[in-house]
C-alpha positions as MATLAB code, in Angstrom:
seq = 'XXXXXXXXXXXXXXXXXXXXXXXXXXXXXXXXXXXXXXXXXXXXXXXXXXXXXXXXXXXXXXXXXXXXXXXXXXXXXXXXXXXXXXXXXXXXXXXXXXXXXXXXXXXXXXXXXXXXXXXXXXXXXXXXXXXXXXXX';
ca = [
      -9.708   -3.227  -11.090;
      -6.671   -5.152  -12.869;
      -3.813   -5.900   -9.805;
      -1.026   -4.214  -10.198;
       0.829   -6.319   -7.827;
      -0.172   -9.103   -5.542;
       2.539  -10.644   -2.678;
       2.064  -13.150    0.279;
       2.812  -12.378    4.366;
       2.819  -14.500    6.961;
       1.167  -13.250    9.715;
       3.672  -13.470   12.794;
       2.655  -13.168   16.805;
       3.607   -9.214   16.554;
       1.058   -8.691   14.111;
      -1.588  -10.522   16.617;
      -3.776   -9.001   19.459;
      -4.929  -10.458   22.978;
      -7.108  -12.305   21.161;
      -4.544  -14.078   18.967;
      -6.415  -12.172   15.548;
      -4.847   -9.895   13.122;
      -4.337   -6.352   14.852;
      -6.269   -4.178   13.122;
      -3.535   -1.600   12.938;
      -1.356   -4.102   11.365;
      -3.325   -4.632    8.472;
      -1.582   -1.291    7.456;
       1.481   -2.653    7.808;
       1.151   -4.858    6.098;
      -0.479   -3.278    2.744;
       1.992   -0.664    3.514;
       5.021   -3.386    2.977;
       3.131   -4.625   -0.276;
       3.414   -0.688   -1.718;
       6.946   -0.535   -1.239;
       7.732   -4.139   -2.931;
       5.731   -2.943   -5.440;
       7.461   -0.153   -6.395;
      10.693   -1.626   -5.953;
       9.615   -4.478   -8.358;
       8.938   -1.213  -10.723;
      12.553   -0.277  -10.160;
      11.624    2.881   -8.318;
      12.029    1.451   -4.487;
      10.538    4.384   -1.869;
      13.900    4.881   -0.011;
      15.430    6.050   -3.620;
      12.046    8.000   -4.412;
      12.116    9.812   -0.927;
      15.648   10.505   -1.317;
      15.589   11.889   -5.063;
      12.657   13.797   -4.385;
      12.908   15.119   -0.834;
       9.386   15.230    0.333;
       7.900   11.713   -0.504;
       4.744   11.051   -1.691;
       3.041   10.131    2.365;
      -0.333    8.828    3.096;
      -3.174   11.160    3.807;
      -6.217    8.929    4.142;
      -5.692    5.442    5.043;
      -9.068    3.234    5.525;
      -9.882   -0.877    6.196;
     -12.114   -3.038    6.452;
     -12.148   -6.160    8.166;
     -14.277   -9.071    6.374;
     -12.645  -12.679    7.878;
     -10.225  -13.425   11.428;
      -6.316  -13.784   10.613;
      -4.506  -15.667   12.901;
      -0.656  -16.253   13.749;
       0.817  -18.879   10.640;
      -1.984  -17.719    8.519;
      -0.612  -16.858    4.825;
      -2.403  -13.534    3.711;
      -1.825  -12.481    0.040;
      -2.189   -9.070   -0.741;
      -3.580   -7.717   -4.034;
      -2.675   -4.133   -4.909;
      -4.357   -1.817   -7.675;
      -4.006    1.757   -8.867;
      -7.330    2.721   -8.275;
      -7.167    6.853   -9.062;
      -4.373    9.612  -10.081;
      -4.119   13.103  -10.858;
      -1.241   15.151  -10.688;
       0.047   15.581   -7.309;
      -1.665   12.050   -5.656;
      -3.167    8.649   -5.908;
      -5.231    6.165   -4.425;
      -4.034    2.366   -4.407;
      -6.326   -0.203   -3.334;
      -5.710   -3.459   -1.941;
      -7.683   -6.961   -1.188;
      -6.118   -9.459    1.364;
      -6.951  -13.081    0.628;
      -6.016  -16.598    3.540;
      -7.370  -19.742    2.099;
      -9.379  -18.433   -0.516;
     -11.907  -16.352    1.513;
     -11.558  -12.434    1.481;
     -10.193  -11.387    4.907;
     -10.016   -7.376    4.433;
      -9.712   -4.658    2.206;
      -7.994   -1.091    1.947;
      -7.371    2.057    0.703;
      -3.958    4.294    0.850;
      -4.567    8.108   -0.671;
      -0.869    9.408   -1.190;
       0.163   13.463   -2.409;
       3.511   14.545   -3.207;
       5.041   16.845   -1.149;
       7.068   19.502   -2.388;
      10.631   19.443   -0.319;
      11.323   23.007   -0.829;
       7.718   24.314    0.227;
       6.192   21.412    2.768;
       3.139   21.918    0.841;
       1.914   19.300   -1.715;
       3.595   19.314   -5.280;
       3.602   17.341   -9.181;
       4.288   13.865   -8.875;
       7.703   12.527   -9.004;
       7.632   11.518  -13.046;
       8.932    8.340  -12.550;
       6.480    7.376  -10.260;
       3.587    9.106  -11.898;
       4.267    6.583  -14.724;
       4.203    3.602  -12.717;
       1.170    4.749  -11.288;
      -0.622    5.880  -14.629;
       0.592    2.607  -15.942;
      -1.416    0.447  -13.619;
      -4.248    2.449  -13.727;
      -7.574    1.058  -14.967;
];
């Protein structure tokens, strides 16, 4: 898959467990944070989309894997691809890199939600051409 996007984080303390490693639960933060630059560096940032549209476009599935330890200091870069879309979702996949060596991977499954009906919808056209754009 071609990247879409790819950013850098520095993994603070708060992102850290007892054991002074990445927080698993973090790791979704942080590909999370790399979505929204992305589409704000397609000129369609989320608070605008959610606003415009109403419902959003929220995660459904979310899933990681953990491949290397991440520590506090530790610059991660995140890769992000368009992996999959249809009409009313998509799937964006994302590789996290520190010092070369693959440290984790993960997978975001989003659906538009209708405002109106709470019940999934089309895909905001803007953002279904950012996302069709990208995709392999």
């Amino acid at each position: 898959m071609a990247l879409a996007f790819e950013t850098t984080r520095i993994i603070r303390l708060g992102h850290t467990d007892a054991a002074r490693r990445l927080y698993f639960a973090r790791q979704l933060d942080l590909v999370h944070e790399a979505y929204e630059d992305w589409l704000a560096q397609e000129g369609c940032p989320l608070r605008a989309l959610v606003e415009s549209e109403g419902g959003g476009v929220p995660i459904v599935h979310a899933e990681c894997d953990y491949t290397g330890q991440v520590f506090t200091g530790d610059a991660v870069t995140i890769g992000l691809s368009v992996e999959a879309c249809s009409a009313r979702s998509f799937t964006l996949a994302y590789v996290l890199h520190c010092e070369g060596r693959k440290v984790g991977a993960a997978k975001t499954v989003h659906v538009a939600i209708d405002a109106s009906t709470g019940r999934s919808g089309p895909l905001p056209a803007a953002l279904a051409a950012i996302v069709r754009r990208h995709l392999d």
